[in-house]
N, C-alpha and C positions, 0 to 999 in steps of 0.2 A: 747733765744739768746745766741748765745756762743760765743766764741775767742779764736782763734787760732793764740796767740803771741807765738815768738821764745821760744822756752823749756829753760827760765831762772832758774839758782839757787838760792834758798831763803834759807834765814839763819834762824831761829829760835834759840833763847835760851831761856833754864828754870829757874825756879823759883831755881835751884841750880846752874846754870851757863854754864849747860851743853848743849852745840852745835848741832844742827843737818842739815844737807841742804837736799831739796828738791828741785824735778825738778819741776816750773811750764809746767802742761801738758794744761791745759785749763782753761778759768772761763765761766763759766753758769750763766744763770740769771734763780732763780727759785720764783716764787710770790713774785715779785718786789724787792727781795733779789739778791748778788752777791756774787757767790761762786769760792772757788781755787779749782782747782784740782790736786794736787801732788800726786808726787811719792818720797818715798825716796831716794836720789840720791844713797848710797848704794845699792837698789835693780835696781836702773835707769842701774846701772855700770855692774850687772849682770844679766839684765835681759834675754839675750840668755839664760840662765842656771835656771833660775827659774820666776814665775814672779812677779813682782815688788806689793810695797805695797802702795795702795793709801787711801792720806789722803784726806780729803773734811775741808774745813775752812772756815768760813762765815768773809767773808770784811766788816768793820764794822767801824762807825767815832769814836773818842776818843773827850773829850771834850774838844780837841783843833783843834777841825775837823780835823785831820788826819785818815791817814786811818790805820784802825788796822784789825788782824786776828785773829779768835776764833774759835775753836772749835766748831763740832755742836755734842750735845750730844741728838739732837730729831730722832727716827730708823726712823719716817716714812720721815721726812723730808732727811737724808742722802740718805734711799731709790730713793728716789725722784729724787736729784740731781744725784746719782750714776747710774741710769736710761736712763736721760737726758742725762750724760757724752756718756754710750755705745753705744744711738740709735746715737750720733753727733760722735760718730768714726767711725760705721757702714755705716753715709752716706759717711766717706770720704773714706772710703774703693771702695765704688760702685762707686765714684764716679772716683776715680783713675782705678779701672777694667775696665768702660764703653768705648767705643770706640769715638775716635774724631769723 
């Protein structure tokens, strides 16, 4: 299952204080999990010129059930999702090409 909300910008900051925003591109659902798809807004801004760099973040509750975002550091699991993301942009390509 995927979703195709408006390309929002999400803010992240680190463990030093230091800011970054990403575009939401999409979220995936991969074995009953739910994943973000971003791009760095800096590469979103240049992406005619080069292309853009995507992050994959697994949504995840905090123990105040909110929802929170983490890294995935599993390849085959990223694989997976990053996968999932190209074949759901492929069909929205075909599906925009195909004739009314």
């Amino acid at each position: 299952m995927t979703s195709n909300e408006p390309n929002d910008l999400i803010e992240f900051v680190d463990e030093e204080g230091e800011s970054a925003q990403f575009e939401h591109l999409m979220t995936i659902e991969h074995d009953n999990d739910y994943y973000l798809i971003l791009m760095t807004a800096e590469s979103a801004v240049n992406e005619a010129s080069e292309e853009g760099e995507i992050v994959i973040m697994k949504i995840v509750q905090d123990a105040n059930d909110e929802e929170c975002y983490t890294p995935v550091e599993d390849e085959q699991v990223l694989n997976a999702v990053y996968e999932k993301f190209i074949k759901a942009i492929e069909e929205e390509e075909d599906e925009e090409t195909e004739p009314a």
